[in-house]
VOKOLLO-934004 format. One line per 3 residues: number of its first residue (from 1); for each residue x, y, z of C-alpha. Coordinates in Angstrom, 1 decimal. Layout:
residues N
NUM> X,Y,Z | ...
end
This chain:
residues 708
1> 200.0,153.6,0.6 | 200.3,151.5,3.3 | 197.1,149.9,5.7
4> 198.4,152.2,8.3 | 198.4,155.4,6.2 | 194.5,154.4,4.9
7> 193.7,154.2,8.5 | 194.7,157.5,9.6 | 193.6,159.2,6.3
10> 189.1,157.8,7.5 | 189.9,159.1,11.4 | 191.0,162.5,9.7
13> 188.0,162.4,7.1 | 185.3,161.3,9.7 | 186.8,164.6,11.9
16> 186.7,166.7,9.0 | 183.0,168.5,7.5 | 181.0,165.2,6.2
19> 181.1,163.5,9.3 | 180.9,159.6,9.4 | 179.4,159.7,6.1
22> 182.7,161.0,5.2 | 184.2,158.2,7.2 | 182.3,155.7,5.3
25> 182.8,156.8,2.0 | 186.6,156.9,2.8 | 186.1,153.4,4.0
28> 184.2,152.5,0.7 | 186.0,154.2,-1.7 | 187.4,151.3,-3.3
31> 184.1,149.9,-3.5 | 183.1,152.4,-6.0 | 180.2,154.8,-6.2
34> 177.3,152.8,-6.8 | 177.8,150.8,-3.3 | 178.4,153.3,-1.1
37> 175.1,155.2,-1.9 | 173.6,151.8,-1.1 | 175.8,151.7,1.8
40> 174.2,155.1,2.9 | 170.6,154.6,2.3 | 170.6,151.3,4.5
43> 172.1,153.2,7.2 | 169.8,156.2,7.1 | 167.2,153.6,7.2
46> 168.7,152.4,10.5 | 169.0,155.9,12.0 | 165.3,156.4,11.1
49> 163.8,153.1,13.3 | 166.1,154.0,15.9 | 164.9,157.3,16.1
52> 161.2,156.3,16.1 | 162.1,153.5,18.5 | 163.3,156.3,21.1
55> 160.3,158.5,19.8 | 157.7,155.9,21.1 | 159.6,155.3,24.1
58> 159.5,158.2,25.1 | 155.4,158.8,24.4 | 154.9,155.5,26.2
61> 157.0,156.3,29.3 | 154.8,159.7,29.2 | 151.8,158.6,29.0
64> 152.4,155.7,31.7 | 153.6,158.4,33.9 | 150.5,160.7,32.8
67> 147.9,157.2,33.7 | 150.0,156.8,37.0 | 149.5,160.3,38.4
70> 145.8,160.5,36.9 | 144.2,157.5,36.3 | 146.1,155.8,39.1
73> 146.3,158.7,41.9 | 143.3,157.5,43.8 | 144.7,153.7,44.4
76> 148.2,154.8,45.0 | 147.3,157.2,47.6 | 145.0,155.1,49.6
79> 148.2,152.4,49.4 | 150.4,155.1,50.8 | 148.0,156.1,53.5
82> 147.8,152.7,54.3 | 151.3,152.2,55.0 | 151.6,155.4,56.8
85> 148.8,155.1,58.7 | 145.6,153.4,59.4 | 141.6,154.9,59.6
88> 139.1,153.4,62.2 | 135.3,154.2,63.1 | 134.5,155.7,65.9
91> 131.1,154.4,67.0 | 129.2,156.3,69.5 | 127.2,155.2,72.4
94> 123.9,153.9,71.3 | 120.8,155.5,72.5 | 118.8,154.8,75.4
97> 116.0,152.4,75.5 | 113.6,154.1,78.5 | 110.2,152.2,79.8
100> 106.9,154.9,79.6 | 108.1,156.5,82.9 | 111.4,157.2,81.6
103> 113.4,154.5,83.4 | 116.6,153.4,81.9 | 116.4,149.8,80.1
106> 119.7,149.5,78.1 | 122.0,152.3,78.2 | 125.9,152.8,77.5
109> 128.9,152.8,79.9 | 132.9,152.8,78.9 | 134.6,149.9,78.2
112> 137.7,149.0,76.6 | 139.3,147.2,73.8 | 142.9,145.6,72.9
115> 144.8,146.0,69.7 | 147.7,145.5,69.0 | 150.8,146.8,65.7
118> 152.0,143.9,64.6 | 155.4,146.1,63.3 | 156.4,146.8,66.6
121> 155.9,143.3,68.0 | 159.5,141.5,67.8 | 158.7,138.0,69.3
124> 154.5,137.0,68.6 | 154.6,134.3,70.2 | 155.9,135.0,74.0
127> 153.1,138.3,73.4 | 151.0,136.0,72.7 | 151.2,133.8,75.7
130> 151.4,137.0,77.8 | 147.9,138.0,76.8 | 146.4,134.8,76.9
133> 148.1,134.8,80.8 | 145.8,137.8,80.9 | 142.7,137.3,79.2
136> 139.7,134.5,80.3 | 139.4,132.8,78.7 | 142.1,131.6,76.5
139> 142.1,128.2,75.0 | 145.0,126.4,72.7 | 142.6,127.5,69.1
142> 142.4,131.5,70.7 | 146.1,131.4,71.4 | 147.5,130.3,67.8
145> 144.7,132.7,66.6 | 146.6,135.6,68.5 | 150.1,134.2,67.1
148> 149.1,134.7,63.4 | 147.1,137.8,64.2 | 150.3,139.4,65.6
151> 152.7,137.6,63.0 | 150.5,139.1,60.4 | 152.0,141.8,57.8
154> 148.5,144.3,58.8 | 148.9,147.3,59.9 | 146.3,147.5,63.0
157> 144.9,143.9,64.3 | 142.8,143.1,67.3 | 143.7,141.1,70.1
160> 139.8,141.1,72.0 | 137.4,144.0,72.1 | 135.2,144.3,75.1
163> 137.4,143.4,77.9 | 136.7,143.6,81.7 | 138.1,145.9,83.6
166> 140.5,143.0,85.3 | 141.5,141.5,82.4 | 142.4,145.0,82.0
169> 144.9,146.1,84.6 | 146.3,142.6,83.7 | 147.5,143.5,80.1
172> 148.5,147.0,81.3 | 150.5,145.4,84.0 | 152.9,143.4,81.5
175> 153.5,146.7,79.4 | 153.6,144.6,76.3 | 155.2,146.4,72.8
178> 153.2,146.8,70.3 | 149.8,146.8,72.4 | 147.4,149.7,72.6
181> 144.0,150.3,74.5 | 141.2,151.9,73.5 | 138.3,153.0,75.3
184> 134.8,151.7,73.4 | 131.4,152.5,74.3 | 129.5,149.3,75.5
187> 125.5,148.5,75.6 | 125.1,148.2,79.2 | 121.5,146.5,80.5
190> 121.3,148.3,84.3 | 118.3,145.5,84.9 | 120.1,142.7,84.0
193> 117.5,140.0,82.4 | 114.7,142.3,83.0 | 112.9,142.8,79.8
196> 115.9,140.7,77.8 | 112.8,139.3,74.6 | 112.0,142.7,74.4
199> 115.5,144.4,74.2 | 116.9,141.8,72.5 | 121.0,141.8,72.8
202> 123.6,143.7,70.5 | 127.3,142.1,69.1 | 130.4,143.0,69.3
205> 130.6,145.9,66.8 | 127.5,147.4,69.0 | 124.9,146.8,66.4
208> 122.0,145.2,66.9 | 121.0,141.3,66.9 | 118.0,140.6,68.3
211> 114.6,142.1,69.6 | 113.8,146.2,69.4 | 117.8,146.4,69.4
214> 117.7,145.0,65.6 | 114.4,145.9,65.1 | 115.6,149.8,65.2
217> 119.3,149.3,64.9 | 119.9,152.4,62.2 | 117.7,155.0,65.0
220> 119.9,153.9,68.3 | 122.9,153.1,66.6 | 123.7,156.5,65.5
223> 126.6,157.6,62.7 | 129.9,156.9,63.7 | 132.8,158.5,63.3
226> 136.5,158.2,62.1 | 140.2,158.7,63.3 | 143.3,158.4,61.7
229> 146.8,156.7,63.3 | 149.7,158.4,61.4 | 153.3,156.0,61.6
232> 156.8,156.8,60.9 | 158.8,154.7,58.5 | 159.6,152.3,61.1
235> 155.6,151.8,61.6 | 155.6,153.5,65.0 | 152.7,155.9,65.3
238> 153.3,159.3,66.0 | 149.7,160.5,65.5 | 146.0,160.2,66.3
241> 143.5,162.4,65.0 | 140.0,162.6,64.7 | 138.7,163.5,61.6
244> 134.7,163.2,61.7 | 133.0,163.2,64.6 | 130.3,160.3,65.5
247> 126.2,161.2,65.8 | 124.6,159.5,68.9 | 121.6,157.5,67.7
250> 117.7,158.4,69.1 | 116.2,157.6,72.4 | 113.3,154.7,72.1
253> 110.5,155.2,74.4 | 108.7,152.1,75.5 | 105.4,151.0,76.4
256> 106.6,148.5,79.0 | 105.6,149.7,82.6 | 109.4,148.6,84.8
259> 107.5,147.7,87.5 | 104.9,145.6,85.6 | 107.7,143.7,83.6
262> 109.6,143.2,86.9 | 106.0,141.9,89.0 | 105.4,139.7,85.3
265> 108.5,138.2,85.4 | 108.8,137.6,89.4 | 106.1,135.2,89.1
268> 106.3,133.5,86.1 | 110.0,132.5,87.3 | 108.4,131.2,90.8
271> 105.7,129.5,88.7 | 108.2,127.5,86.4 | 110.1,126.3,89.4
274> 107.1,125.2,91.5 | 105.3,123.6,88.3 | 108.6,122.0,87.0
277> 107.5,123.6,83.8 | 109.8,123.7,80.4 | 109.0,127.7,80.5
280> 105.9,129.8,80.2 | 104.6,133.3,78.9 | 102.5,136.7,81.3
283> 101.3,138.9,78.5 | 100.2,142.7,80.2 | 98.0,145.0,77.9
286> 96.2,147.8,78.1 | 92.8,147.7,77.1 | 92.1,150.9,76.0
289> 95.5,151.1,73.2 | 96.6,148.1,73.2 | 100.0,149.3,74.7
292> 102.4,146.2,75.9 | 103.2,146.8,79.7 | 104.9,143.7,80.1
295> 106.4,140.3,78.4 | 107.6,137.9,80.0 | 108.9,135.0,78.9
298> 110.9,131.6,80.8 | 113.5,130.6,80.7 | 115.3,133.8,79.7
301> 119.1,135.4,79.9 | 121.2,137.9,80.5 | 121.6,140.5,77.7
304> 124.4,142.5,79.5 | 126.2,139.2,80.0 | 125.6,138.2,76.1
307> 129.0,139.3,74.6 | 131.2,137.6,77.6 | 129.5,134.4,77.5
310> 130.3,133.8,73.5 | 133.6,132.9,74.7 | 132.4,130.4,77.1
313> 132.1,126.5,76.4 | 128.3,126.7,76.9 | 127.3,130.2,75.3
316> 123.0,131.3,76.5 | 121.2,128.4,74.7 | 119.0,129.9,71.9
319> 115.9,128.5,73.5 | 117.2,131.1,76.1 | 116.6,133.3,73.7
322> 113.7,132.7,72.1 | 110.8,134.9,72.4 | 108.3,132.3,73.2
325> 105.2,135.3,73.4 | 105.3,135.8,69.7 | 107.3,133.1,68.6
328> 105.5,130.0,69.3 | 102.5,128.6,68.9 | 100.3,126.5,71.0
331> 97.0,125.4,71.1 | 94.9,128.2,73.3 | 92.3,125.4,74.7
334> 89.2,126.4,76.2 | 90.3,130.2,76.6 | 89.5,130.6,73.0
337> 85.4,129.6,73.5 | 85.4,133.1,74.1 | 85.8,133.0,70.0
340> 83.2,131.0,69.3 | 81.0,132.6,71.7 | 81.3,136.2,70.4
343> 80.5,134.1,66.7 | 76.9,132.6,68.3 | 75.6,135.7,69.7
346> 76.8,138.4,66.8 | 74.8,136.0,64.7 | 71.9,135.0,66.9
349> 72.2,131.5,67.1 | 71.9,131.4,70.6 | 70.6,133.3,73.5
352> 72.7,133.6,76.9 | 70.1,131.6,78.4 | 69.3,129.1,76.2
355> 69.6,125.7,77.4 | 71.4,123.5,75.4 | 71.1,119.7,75.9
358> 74.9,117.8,76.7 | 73.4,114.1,76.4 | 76.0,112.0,76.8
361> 78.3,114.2,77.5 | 80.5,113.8,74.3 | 80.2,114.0,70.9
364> 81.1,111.3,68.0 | 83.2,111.9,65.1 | 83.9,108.8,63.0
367> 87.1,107.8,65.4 | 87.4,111.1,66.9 | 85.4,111.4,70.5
370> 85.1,114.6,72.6 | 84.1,114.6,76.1 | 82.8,116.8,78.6
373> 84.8,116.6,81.6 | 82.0,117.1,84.2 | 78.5,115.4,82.5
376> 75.6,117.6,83.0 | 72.7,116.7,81.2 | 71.9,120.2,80.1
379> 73.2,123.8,80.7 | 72.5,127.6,79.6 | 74.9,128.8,77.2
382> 75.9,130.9,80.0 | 76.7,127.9,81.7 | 78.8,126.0,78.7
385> 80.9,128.8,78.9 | 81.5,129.2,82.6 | 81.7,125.4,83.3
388> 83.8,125.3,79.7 | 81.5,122.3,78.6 | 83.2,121.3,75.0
391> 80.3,119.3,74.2 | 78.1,122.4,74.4 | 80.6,124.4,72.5
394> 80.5,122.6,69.9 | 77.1,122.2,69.7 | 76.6,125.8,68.9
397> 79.5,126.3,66.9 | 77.6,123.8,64.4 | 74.6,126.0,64.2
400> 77.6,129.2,63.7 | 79.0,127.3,60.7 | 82.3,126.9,59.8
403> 82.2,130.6,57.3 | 81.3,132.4,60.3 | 83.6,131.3,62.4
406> 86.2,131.3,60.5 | 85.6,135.0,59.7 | 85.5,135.8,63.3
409> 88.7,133.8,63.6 | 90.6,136.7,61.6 | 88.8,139.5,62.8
412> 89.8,138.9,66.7 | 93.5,138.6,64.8 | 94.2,134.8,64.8
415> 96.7,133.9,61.4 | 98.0,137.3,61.3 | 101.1,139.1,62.7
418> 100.7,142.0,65.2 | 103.9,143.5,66.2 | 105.9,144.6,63.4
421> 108.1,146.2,65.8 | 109.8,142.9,66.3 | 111.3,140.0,64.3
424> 110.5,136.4,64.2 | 106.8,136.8,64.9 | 104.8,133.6,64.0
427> 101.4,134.9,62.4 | 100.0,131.1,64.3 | 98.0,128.2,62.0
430> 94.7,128.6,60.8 | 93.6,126.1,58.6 | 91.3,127.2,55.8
433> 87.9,127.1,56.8 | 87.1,126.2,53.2 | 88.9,122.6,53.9
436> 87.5,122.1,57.5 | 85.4,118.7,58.0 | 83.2,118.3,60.9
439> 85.4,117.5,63.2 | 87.8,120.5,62.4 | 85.1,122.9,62.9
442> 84.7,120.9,66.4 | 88.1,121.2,67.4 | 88.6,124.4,66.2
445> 85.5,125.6,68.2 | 87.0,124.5,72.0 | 90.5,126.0,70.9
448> 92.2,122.5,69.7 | 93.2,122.6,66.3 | 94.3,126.0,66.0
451> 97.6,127.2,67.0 | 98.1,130.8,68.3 | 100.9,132.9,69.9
454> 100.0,134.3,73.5 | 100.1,137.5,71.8 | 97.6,136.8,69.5
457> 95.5,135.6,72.3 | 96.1,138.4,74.8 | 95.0,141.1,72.0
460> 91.9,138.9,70.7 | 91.1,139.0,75.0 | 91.6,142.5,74.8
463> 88.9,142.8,72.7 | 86.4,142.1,75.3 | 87.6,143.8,77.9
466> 87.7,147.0,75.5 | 83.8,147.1,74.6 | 84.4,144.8,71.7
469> 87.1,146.7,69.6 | 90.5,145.2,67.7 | 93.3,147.1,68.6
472> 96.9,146.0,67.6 | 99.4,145.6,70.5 | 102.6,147.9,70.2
475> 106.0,147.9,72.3 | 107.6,151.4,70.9 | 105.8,154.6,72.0
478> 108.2,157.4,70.7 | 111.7,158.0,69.2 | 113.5,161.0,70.7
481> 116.7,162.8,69.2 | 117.9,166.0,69.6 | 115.2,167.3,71.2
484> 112.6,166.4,69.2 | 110.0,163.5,70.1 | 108.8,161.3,67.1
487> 105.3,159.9,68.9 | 104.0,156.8,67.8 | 100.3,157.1,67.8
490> 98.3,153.8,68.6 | 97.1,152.0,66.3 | 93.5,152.6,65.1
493> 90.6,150.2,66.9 | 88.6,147.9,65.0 | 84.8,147.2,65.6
496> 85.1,143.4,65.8 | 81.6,142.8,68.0 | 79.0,145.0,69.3
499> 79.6,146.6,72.8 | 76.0,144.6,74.1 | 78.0,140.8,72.9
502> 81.4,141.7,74.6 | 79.7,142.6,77.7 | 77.5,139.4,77.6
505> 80.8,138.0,77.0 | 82.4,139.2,79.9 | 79.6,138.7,82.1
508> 80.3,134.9,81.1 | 84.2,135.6,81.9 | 83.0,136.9,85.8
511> 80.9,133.9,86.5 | 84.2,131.6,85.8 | 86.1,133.2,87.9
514> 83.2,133.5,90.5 | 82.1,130.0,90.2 | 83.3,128.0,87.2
517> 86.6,127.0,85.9 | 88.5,130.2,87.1 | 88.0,129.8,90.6
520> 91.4,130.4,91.5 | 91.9,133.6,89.5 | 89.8,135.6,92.0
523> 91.0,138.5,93.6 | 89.0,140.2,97.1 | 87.9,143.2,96.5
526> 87.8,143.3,92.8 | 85.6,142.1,89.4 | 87.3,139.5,87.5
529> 86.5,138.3,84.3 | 89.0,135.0,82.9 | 89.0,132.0,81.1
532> 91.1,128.8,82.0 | 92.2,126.3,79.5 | 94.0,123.2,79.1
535> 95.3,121.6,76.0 | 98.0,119.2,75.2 | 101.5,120.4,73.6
538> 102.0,120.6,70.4 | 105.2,118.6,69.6 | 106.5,117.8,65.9
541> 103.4,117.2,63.7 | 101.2,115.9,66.5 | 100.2,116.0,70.4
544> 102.4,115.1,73.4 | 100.4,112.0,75.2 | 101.6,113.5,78.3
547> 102.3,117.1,78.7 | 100.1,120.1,78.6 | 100.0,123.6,77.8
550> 98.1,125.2,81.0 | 96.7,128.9,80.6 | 94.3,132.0,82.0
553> 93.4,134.9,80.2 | 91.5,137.9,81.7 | 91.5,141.1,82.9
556> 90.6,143.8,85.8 | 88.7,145.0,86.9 | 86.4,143.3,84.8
559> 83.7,146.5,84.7 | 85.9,149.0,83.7 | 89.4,147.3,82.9
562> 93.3,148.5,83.5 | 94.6,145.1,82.8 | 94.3,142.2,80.4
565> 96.6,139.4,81.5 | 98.1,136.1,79.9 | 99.3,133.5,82.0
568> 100.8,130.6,79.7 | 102.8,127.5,81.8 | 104.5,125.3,78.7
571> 104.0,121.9,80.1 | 103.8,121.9,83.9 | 105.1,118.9,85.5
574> 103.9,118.6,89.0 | 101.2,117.2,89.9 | 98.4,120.0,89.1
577> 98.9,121.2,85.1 | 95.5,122.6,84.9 | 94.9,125.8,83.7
580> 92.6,126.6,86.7 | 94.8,125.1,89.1 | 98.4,126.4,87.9
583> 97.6,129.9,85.7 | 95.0,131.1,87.1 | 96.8,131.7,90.9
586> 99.6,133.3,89.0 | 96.8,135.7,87.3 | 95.8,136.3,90.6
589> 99.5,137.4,92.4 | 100.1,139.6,89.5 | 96.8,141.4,89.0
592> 96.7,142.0,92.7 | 100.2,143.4,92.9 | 99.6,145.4,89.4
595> 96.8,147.4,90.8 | 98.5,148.1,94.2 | 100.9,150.0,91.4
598> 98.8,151.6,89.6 | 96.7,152.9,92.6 | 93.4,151.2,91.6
601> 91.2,151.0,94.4 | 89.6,147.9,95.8 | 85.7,147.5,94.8
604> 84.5,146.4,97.8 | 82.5,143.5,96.2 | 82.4,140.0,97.9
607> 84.8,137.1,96.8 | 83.8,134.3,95.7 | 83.1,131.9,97.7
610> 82.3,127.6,97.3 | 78.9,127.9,99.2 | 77.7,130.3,96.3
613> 74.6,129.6,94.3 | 76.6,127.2,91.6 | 75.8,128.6,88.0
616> 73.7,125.3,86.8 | 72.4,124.9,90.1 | 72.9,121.0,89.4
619> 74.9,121.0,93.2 | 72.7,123.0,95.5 | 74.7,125.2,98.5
622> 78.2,124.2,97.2 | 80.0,125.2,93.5 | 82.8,123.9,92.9
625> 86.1,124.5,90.7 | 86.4,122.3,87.7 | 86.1,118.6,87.2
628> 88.7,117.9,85.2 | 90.5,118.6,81.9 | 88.8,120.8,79.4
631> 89.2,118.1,76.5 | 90.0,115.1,76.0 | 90.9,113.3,72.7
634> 91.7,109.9,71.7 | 91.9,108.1,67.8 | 90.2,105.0,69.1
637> 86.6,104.2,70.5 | 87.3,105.2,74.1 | 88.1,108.7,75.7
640> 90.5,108.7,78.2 | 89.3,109.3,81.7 | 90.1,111.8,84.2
643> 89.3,111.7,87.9 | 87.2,114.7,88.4 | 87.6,117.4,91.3
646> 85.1,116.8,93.8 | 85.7,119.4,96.3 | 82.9,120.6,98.1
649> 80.1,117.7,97.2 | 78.2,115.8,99.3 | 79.1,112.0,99.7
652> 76.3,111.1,97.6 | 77.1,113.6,95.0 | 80.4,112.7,94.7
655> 79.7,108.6,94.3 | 77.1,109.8,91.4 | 80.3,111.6,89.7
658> 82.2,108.8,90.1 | 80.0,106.2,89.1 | 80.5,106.5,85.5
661> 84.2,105.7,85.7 | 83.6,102.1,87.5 | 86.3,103.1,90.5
664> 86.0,102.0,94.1 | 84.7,104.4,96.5 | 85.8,105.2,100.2
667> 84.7,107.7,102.8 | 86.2,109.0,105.7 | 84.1,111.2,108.0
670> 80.7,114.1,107.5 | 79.8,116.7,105.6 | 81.5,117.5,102.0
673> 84.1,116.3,100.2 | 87.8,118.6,101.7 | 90.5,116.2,99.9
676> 90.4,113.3,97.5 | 93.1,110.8,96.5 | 94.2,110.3,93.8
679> 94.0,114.3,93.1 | 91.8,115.9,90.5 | 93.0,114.9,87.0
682> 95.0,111.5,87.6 | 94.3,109.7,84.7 | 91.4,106.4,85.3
685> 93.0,102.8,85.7 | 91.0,99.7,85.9 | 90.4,98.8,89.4
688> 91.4,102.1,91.1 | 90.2,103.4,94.4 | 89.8,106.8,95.2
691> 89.4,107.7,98.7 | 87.2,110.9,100.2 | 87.5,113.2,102.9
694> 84.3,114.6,104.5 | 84.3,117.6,106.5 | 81.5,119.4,108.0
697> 79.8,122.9,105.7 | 82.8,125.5,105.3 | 81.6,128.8,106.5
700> 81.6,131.7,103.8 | 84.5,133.2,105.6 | 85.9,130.2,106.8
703> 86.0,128.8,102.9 | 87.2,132.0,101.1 | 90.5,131.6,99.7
706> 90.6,127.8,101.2 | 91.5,124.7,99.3 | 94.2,121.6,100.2
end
């Protein structure tokens, strides 16, 4: 049979019943019997793996699909949203911030924001320099910023939120592709800088930063919302929808009074400009709940302007921003013998009208030396106050102790916070009373090694002024949403000294203003009570040789009070820094125009006047205002001098004042002293002359309210 013939007969076997196995064994037959069953059971072998090959396949390919549309649904769904569309939050307007009467602080108004689809932007860069033809400002960094924003393969992107209304109609004008507007609401401040360390200042997602707008960020800010933008498959949108609407956050009710804040900071501005001052602090409490009417603080800014001005070269400087009331410190001076004071007479170390012997008018501590700045050779404790005599301070501070007054220390609040309603507070520095030598417990005593906020000091004055009860100071008087009013009760009072020593206390505080230190802080037709002091700055570790922190503290009317007020000037640079000369008039203009507000009627009683019976009756028919600074310290054997105010003193008088500081003496003219030069506080210098004008006996009337 030929090859041919063999051929045909396998095609016709491998058609026939049998199959290829019949094709095989046709194939084989020559082989013989024994290898073709081999032949066979290889093969079925083969059929077998690929049969379980395609089996597992098959199981794999199922259960990938099966962990796809499972496992995987979640992740893939969100990826095809994404490329069909895009979800944004919807903030809403952020409640109101209202003063006690209901005026509007910071509220909301429509603004706008720009955006832009990168898919339906063809050329990025000539968009690009459109907007930035458009927007102010736009520098060289903003510009390539904008380029890869728009270049970028996102699906939603940006350009600037928070636009102004030109910048505006600007981009609208140009009719750009690809750019969208949205209308935003935006934290609008109505007052401007009014207020601004209180409210504090939001960002550009509308949440809050700084001050009661961080402090209660989650209560104004409200829920928001979302929408959804639905695109085609060309990334055009076709569709906006909302799909949860956004909550409006609470209402916060205040405790500041607009009017007070607005009077507070009036003046302290004019202050800091006349003074040349690096800033200042007015503090206005209540007595009775320690409510906060008004804090002010210099320099300040703009919190409505906040958001523009971070694209500026020169954004607000943080010292701008700093809230210097409870935020820094400074040494209180002779306003905090009111301290040390309350100390003596809760313990009965001394009576109001003890006399207490000043010889020689300072005191000695190793190389630390104290000075009076007026020498009298004695004085009632009365008097130590009025005339703020550190030498008699200190005096009875030593029979007080340093355990007492340290404890009275923390109970008028000193080293603690107060107002947990805002950030940043410093709780001051208090040494240990454990560690203090005798010289500590001196300093300490006149207000010069302790370092207070004018908070701390305007609630520990408050004390006095209230019958002799703590009371913590708060801003926030209620939270109001839908309706309902969450009231904030005040805080509960503290017995810190018996009713009988704050009244002796106070009746100290009305003779400075009458005829001591406060002079200046008096107001016709009403009872004062205040304490001046003077201290140097605090700078680094250490004292500034040449600037000051000038302050007055009181309140009125003194018998039955409405106001306690804080003046603090941060280094005054003209030529009068003391307290009595710079605080205590700007006590004085905002008292007076605070009780016009609140309706409180004049007392009819007499002002004071320089021809008053003085308190030590060491300068019969005249009193004067203070000699000179409160303290003075030095680190070597000598104190530095002072010229001392000699204003209303006879010529003879006024030489025995100056006789002590070795100065040449000339007089020009009768009577008592009108003006001096140098003026009051000019440091001594060997060899210096000061010269004196006399002028005949003021007149009660004639001399109320008069000085040079």
């Amino acid at each position: 049979m030929s090859e041919r013939t063999k051929r045909k007969s396998r095609r016709r076997a491998a058609r026939a019943p049998g199959g290829l196995f019949a094709y095989f064994e046709a194939a084989e037959a020559p082989l013989g019997e024994a290898p073709a069953a081999q032949w066979r059971q290889m093969m079925r072998r083969r059929v077998f793996f690929v049969a379980v090959g395609l089996a597992l396949w098959t199981v794999g390919v199922g259960a990938r699909l099966f962990y796809l549309q499972s496992e995987q649904h979640g992740a893939y769904t969100a990826r095809a949203r994404k490329q069909q569309g895009a979800t944004i939050k919807t903030w809403p307007p952020r409640g109101q911030i209202v003063d006690r009467d209901g005026h509007i602080l910071a509220g909301h108004r429509d603004s706008h924001s720009i955006f832009a689809f990168p898919s339906e932007i063809n050329d990025p860069e000539r968009t690009a320099r459109k907007l930035c033809e458009a927007l102010d400002p736009c520098d060289e960094v903003f510009y390539g910023q904008l380029v890869n924003r728009l270049s970028s393969d996102r699906s939603f992107v940006y350009v600037r939120r928070r636009v102004s209304d030109d910048e505006l109609a600007r981009v609208e004008a140009f009719g750009l592709a690809g750019v969208r507007f949205e209308k935003v609401p935006d934290r609008w401040y109505p007052n401007g800088k009014l207020g601004a360390h209180l409210l504090g200042h939001v960002g550009i997602d509308n949440q809050g930063l700084a001050g009661l707008e961080f402090a209660y960020n989650s209560e104004v800010q409200g829920r928001p919302g979302q929408k959804i933008i639905s695109r085609d498959a060309k990334g055009r949108v076709f569709e906006t929808r909302l799909v949860e609407s956004p909550t409006l956050g609470a209402t916060l009710e205040l405790t500041i009074d607009k009017f007070l804040q607005h009077i507070a900071e009036r003046e302290l501005h004019a202050a800091v400009e006349m003074h040349k001052a690096d800033g200042g602090t007015v503090i206005i409490l209540d007595p009775s709940s320690g409510e906060v009417l008004a804090l002010a603080n210099e320099p300040t800014f703009n919190p409505d302007s906040f958001l523009r001005d971070r694209f500026r070269v020169s954004p607000p400087d943080e010292e701008n921003r700093l809230n210097r009331a409870i935020q820094n410190v400074y040494e209180p001076g002779s306003t905090f013998k009111i301290v040390t004071a309350a100390a003596a007479l809760e313990k009965g170390v001394v009576r109001p009208d003890e006399m207490i012997d000043l010889r020689p008018c300072y005191i000695q501590f190793g190389e630390w030396r104290i000075d009076d700045a007026s020498c009298h050779d004695t004085l009632s404790f009365a008097d130590v106050i009025a005339k703020s005599s550190n030498v008699g301070t200190i005096k009875v501070a030593q029979k007080v102790g340093w355990e007492t007054l340290g404890e009275y220390i923390e109970r008028f609040g000193f080293g603690q916070k107060l107002l947990p309603d805002l950030t940043g507070e410093s709780p001051g520095i208090v040494n240990d009373p454990s560690t203090w030598k005798d010289v500590d417990l001196a300093t300490a005593a006149i207000g010069t090694s302790i370092a207070v906020t004018a908070l701390q000091m305007a609630a520990a004055t408050n004390v006095i002024a209230n019958g002799g009860e703590f009371i913590a100071p708060r801003v926030v008087r209620a939270l109001r949403h839908d309706g309902e009013r969450d009231e904030r009760p005040p805080h509960r009072p503290r017995r810190v000294v018996t009713r009988k020593t704050a009244e002796t206390i106070r009746d100290f505080m009305e003779a400075a203003v009458r005829q001591g230190t406060g002079v200046r802080g008096d107001i016709l037709g009403h009872s004062v009570a205040g304490k001046t002091g003077t201290a140097r700055k605090l700078v680094g570790d250490g004292h500034s040789t040449s600037e000051y922190n000038a302050s007055f503290v009181g309140f009125v009317p003194s018998r039955d009070p409405v106001f306690t007020i804080l003046v603090l000037l941060d280094a005054p640079h003209g030529e009068e820094y003391y307290g009595g000369e710079v605080a205590a008039p700007i006590f004085r203009r905002i008292a007076e125009s605070a009780l016009r507000h609140r309706g409180v009627a004049p007392s009819n009683r007499p002002p004071s006047s320089f021809l008053a019976r003085p308190i030590g009756g060491s300068f019969p028919g005249v009193s004067s205002p203070p000699r000179a600074l409160s303290a003075t310290f030095v680190t070597d054997d000598r104190a530095v001098q002072r010229l001392p105010d000699l204003f209303g003193l006879s010529a003879r008088q006024a030489r025995r004042e100056l006789a002590p500081l070795e100065v040449a003496v000339s007089v020009q003219g009768n009577g008592v002293v009108f003006s001096q030069w140098p003026k009051p506080g000019v440091f001594v210098e060997p060899g210096m002359s000061v010269e004196l004008n006399l002028a005949r006996r003021l007149t009660t009337a004639e001399s109320n309210g008069l000085r040079p």
